[in-house]
N, C-alpha and C positions, 0 to 999 in steps of 0.2 A: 504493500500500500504506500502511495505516495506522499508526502507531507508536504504541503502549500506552504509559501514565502507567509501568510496570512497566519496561519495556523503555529508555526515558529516566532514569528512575532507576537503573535500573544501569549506564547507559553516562556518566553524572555520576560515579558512585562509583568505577566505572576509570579515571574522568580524572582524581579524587583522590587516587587511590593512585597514579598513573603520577608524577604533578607533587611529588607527598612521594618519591617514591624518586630522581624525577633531581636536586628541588632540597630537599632536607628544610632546611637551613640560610635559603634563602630563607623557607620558607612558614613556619619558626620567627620571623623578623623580622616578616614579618605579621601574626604572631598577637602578638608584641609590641608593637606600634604600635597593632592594634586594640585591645586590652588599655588600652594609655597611656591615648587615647581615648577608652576608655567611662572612666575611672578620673577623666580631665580635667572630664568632662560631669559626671558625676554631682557630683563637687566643687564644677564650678560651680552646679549646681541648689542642694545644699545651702546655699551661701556666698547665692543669692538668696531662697533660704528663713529663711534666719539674718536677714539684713536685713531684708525682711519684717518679722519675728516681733518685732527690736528695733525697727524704727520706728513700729510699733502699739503698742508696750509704751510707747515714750515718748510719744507721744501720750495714750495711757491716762493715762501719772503727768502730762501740764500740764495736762491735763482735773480731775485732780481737788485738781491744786493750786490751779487759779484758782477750782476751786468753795471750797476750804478760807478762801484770800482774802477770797470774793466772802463767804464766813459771817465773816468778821472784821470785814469793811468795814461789814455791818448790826450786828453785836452790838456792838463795840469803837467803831464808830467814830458811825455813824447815829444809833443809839440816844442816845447823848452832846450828839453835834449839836442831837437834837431837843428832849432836856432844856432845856440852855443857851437852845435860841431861844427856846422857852417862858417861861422866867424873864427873860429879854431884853426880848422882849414888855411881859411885867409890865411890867418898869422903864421902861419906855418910857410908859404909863400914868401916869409922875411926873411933874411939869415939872419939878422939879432936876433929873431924872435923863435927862430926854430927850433934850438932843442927843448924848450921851453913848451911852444903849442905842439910836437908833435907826440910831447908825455900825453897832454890833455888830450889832445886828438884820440889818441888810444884808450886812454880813462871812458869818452864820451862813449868811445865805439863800443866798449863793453857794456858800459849804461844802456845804451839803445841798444842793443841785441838782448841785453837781458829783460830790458822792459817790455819787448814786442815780446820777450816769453813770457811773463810772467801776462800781456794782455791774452795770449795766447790760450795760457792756463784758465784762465778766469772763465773765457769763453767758452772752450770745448771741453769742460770738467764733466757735465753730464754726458758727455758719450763719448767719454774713454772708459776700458776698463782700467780697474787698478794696478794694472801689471804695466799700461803702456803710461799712467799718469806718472807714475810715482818713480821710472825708468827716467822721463822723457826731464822729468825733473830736476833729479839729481846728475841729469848730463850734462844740463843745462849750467847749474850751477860747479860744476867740475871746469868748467871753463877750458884749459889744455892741460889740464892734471890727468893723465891716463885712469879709465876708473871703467872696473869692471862689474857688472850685475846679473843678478844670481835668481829668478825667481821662481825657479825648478820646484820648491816646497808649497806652491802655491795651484792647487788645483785648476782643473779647466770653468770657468764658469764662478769662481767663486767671486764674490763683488761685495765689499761692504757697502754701508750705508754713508750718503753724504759724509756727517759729523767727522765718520772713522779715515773713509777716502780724502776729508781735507788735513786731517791731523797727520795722515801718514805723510802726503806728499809736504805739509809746511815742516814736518820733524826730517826728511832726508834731507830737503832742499839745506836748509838751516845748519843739521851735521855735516854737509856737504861743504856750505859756503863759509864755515866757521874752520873748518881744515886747512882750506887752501889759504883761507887769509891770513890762518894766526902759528900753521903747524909748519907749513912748507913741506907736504908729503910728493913724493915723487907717484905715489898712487894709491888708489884708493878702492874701497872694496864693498858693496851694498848687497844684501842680501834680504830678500821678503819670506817670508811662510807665511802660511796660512793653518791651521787645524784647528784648534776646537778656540784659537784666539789668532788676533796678526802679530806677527811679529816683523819686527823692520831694524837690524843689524846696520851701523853704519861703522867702518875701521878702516883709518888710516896711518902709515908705515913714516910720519912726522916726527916732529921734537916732541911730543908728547910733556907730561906735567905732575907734577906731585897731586893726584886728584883726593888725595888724602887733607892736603891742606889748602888747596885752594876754592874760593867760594864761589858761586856760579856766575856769571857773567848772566849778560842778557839774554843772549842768545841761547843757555843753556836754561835759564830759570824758565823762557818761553816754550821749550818743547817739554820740558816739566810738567808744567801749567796746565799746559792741552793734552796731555796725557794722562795726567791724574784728571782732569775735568769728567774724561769718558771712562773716570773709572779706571785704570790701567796705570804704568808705570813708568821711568827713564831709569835707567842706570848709565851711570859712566866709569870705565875704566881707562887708565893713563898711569905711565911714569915716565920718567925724563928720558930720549932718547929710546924709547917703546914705542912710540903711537899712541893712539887713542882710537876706544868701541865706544859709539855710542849704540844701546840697545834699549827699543821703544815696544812695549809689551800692551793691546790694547785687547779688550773681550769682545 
């Protein structure tokens, strides 16, 4: 014998009314727990739609800070640069004045090569990965210091987030440009990983320094800074005539 759709529906609805009249207290508790429940859920959805919403938002505002930079660095800064070298030039054209402007001249040239990378940077950060960011970088700032990179420990596809991608590339560039200015390394060695944190090794083969007793300069206390900020760490090691690692630990 067959049983109707009809006929199951009301033999459900007597088992609902039977089960409220012998346990009504129980089947109140259920209905509060399922209640909590959906009340939990839905919180939670919201709380990952909140976050969402904020970390596109702040994404938006570094996007149009570094473009605001990136117009400072040509109007404020480029612009200026290319002046100076121009008249530089000139004077360079005098013979009193030669050895004199064609220091400057050279000084400029690096100024303006550095600053078209650094407008460079600003501009195409969102669509590099971290491996061509944080390379293109530290080349940049090696200037004709031989220097080699290493980022074999860094899987295919891995990509931090903004924050981490600018922390890593401001902490090599800065290990990088504090080397060649203050160590006099004849070369220099960068290495990235990647696994369950970044890690970003910068060592060069310089006069190195009793990092025992000397206190951080700016350039050190700055990639400090932005490295504890996100949570994570700097270490420095140096002794006289050793070189100096700097190593940047971020999660």
């Amino acid at each position: 014998m067959t049983t109707s759709w009809d006929e199951l529906d009301g033999r459900a609805t007597a088992a609902s009314v039977e089960l409220r009249q012998r346990n009504p207290e129980g089947l109140a508790a259920e209905r509060a727990h399922r209640g909590l429940s959906l009340r939990l859920a839905l919180d939670h959805v919201r709380r990952r739609r909140g976050d969402r919403r904020r970390s596109t938002l702040a994404a938006d505002a570094l996007t149009r800070e570094r473009q605001r930079l990136a117009a400072d660095v040509h109007d404020l800064v480029m612009q200026d640069l290319a002046f100076a070298l121009a008249n530089a030039r000139a004077l360079a054209d005098d013979p009193a004045c030669a050895p004199r402007a064609s220091a400057v001249v050279a000084a400029g040239e690096r100024a303006l090569t550095g600053a078209r990378s650094l407008l460079g940077d600003l501009l195409d950060r969102d669509r590099r990965p971290v491996v061509v960011a944080v390379r293109d970088s530290v080349r940049a700032a090696a200037r004709n210091t031989p220097l080699s990179f290493d980022a074999g420990g860094v899987p295919d596809g891995s990509q931090p987030d903004e924050p981490t991608l600018d922390t890593l590339v401001h902490i090599g560039r800065e290990a990088v440009t504090n080397a060649v200015k203050h160590a006099g390394p004849t070369s220099l060695e960068v290495v990235l990983e990647h696994t369950d944190e970044w890690r970003l090794r910068v060592r060069d083969d310089g006069r190195g320094f009793d990092s025992s007793d000397s206190a951080d300069g700016f350039g050190l206390e700055s990639m400090r800074r932005q490295a504890q900020a996100l949570g994570g760490s700097l270490r420095v090691t140096s002794a006289p005539e050793r070189g100096t690692t700097v190593e940047a630990v971020l999660p």
